[in-house]
MITI-517856 format. One record per residue (C-alpha): y, z, x; chain. Coordinates in steps of 0.5 Angstrom, whole numbers. Example, Ala and Ser with C-alpha at 12.3 -4.5 7.8 and 13.67 -1.06 7.14 Angstrom:
REM residues 2
     v     w     u chain
    -9    16    25     A
    -2    14    27     A
***
This chain:
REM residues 336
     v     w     u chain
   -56   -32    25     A
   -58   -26    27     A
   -64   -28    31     A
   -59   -33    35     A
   -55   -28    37     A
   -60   -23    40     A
   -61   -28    44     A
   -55   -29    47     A
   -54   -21    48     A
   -60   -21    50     A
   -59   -27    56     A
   -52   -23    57     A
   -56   -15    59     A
   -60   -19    63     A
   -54   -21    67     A
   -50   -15    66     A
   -57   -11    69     A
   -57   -17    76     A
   -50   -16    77     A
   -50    -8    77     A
   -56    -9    82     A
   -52   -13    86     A
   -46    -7    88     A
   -51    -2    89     A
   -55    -5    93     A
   -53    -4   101     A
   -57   -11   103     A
   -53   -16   100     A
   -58   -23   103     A
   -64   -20    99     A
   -60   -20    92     A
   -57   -26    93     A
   -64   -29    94     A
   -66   -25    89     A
   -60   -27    84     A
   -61   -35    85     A
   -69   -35    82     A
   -67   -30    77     A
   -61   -35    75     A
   -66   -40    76     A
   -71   -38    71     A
   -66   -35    66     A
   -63   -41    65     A
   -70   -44    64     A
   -71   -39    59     A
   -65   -40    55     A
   -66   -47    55     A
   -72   -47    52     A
   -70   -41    47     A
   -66   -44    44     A
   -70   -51    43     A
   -74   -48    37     A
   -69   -48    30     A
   -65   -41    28     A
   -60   -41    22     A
   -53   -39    23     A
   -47   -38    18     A
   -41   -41    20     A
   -35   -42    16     A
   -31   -48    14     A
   -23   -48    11     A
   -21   -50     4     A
   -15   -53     3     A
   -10   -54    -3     A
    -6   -60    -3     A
     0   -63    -8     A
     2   -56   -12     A
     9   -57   -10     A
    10   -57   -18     A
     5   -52   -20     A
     4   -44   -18     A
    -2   -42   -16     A
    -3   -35   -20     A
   -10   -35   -17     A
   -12   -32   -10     A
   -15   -38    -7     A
   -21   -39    -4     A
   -19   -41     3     A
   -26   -42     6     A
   -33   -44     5     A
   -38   -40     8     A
   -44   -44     9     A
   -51   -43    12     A
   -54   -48    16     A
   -60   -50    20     A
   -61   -53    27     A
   -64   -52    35     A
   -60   -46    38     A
   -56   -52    43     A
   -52   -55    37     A
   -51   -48    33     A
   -47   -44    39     A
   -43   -51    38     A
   -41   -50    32     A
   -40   -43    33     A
   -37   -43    39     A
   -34   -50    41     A
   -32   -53    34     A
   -27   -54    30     A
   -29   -56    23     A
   -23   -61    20     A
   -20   -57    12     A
   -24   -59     7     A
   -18   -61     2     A
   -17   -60    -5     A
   -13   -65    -8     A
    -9   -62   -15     A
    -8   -69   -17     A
   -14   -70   -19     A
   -15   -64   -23     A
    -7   -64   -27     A
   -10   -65   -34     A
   -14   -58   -33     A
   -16   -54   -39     A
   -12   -48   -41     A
    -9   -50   -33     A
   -16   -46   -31     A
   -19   -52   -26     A
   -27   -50   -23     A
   -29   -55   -18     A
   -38   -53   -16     A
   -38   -54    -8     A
   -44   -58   -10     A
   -39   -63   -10     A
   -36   -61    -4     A
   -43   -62     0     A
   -42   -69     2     A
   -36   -67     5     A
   -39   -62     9     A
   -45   -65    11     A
   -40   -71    14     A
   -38   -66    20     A
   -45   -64    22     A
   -49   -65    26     A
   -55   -72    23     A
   -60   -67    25     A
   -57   -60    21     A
   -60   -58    15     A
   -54   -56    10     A
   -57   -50     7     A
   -53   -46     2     A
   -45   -45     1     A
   -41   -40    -2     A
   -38   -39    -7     A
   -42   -43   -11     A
   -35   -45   -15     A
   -28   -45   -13     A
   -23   -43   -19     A
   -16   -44   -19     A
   -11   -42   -25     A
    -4   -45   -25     A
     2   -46   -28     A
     9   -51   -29     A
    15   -46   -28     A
    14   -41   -33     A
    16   -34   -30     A
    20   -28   -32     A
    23   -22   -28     A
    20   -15   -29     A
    22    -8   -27     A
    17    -5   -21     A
    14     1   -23     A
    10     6   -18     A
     4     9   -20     A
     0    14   -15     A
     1    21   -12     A
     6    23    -8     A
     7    30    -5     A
    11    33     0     A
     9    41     4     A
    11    47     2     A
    18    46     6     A
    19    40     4     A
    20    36    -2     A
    21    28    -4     A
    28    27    -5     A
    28    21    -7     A
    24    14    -8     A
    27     7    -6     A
    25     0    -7     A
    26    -6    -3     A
    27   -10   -10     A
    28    -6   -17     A
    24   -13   -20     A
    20   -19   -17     A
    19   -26   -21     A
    12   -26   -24     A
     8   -33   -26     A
     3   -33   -31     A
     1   -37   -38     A
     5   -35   -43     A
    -1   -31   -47     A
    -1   -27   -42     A
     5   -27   -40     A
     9   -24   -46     A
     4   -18   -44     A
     7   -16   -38     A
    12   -11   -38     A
    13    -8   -31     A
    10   -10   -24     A
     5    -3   -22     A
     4    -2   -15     A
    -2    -1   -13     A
    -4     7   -13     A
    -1    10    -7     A
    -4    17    -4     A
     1    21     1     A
    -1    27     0     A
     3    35     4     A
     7    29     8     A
    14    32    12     A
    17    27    14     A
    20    21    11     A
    15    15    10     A
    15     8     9     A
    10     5     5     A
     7    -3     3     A
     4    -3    -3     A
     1   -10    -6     A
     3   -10   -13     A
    -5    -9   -19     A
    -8   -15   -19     A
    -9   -19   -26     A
   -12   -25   -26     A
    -8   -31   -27     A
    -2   -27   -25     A
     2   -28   -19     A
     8   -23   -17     A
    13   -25   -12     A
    15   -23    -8     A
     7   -21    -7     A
     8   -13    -4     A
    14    -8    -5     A
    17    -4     1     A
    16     4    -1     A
    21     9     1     A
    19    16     0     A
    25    21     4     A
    23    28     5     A
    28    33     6     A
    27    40     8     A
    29    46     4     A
    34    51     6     A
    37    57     2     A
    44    59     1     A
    48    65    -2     A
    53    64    -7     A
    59    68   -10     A
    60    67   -17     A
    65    70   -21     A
    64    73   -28     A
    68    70   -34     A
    68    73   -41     A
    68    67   -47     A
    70    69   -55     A
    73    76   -54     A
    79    77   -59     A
    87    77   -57     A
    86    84   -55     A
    81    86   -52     A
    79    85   -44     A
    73    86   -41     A
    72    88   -34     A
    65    88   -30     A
    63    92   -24     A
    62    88   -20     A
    66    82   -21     A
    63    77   -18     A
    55    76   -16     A
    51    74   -11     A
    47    68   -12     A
    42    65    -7     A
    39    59    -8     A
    33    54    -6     A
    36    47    -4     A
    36    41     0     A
    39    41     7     A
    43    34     5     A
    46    38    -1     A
    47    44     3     A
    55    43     3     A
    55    39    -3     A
    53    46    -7     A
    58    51    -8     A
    59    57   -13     A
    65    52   -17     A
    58    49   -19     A
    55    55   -23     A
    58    60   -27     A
    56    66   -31     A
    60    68   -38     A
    59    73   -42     A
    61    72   -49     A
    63    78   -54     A
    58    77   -58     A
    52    78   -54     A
    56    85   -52     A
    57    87   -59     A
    49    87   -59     A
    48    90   -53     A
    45    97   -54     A
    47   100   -46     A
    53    99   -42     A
    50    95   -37     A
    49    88   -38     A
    43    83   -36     A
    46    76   -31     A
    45    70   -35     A
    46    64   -30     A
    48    58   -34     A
    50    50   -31     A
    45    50   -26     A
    46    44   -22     A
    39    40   -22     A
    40    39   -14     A
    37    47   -15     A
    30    48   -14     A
    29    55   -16     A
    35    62   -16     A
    31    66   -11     A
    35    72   -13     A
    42    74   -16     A
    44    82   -14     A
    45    85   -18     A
    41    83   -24     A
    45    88   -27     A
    52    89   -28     A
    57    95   -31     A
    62    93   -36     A
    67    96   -41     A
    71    92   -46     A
    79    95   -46     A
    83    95   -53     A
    90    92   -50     A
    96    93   -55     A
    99    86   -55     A
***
């Protein structure tokens, strides 16, 4: 195959070369004159060139008839690729000019398949193919050697989709959420392997630092003898930017008796956190609270008290800081 084409690219230089002498020459007769011999004789070299025999590679498409009853678990092979052998003339034929007709595989004929597995050899398939050459060609290989097929009659369950991969947004970002176009898909296979089946996995999907959301279509992990359908998920990956708000939280005391009161200085703290701008005003400080239960005070050995946080809400990526950290208090005894 490859000796056929470097002829032709070496034909077409030539004639490249002829052309680019004819635009910068500023005598137009001489290369015209000089163009029609060299014509003349490229033509006759060509000719005579592609008289000798080369080996080519052409294809030839397969297709599958009759599966309107049955689902082809299998990828099937939709050509043949085969090696042939002939003068230069009839391969640029089949190169550049032929149409090969399909080669049709009928599943009728093969309905009473073992384990729904059917091979067919291509050997088979020669008698097929030699009819569409040339009477002078010579058929040398074809490839695959056999043509594999796994089917099944109507047996299929639906299973969850399942995302396998790493998804990572940059430091100013985070990946708020991810979406599928369908949270499930049919999936068709014999009923051994069939009942192993417990999810659709995507094949591994590698977004790395990403800033900006992405959509994304992913195949679904090969398994022999399974199909998925539908065959691919649409991906979503949302990103949204991180953004800092400070918050006021008022101080409340838990499990103080009837007749004591606490009073803390300051009353309220101030909270700076670390969210998504989508949630920037959906965050407020009636989401937190901080409660200091009498208690923990009883156990405290100073009269200044360590801020704890409690009910933080998950939209929160982290407590930037919390002034002051630490508080004044005093338990007052009321007379009640």
């Amino acid at each position: 195959m490859s000796g056929l084409k470097n002829i032709i690219s070496i034909y077409l230089i030539r004639i490249k070369k002829i052309k680019d002498s004819m635009l910068n020459s500023n005598n137009s007769r001489e290369p015209l004159i000089f163009l029609f011999f060299l014509l003349i004789a490229a033509m006759f070299w060509l000719s005579q060139t592609l008289s000798f025999e080369y080996e080519t590679e052409v294809s030839i498409p397969v297709q599958v008839k009759d599966t309107s009853n049955i689902i082809l678990t299998s990828e099937p092979v939709n050509k043949l690729q085969i090696v042939v052998r002939d003068r230069g003339t009839i391969l640029l034929h089949y190169i550049f000019i032929k149409q090969f007709v399909p080669l049709t595989i009928d599943f009728t004929e093969y309905s009473h398949a073992k384990n729904n597995h059917i091979r067919i050899l291509t050997a088979g398939l020669r008698k097929s193919i030699h009819s569409q050459l040339n009477v002078s060609t010579q058929l040398l290989s074809v490839k695959p050697d056999t043509l594999e097929y796994i089917y099944v009659s109507g047996k299929s369950k639906r299973v969850p989709v399942k995302l396998t991969g790493n998804i990572t947004a940059d430091r100013q970002h985070y990946l708020s959420d991810t979406i599928f176009s369908s949270d499930s898909v049919l999936v068709y296979a014999l009923s051994n392997v069939l009942d192993t089946i417990t999810a659709a996995y995507t094949q591994p999907v590698e977004l790395q630092n990403i800033s900006d959301t992405v959509k994304y279509l992913s195949a679904f992990s090969h398994i022999k003898g399974v199909k998925f359908v539908p065959e691919s998920e649409e991906l979503t990956f949302p990103v949204d930017v991180y953004t800092e708000k400070m918050l006021e939280i008022p101080i409340h005391s838990t499990g103080f008796p009837p007749n004591k009161i606490l009073r803390t200085f300051p009353s309220k703290v101030q909270v700076t956190v670390q969210i998504g701008l989508k949630n920037f005003y959906e965050i407020n400080s009636e989401n937190f609270s901080i409660e200091i239960s009498y208690d923990d005070l009883l156990k405290c050995n100073t009269e200044r008290y360590s801020v704890k946080l409690k009910n933080i809400p998950q939209e929160v990526n982290q407590i930037l800081h919390i002034v002051p950290e630490q508080i004044d208090f005093l338990i007052e005894t009321i007379s009640l």
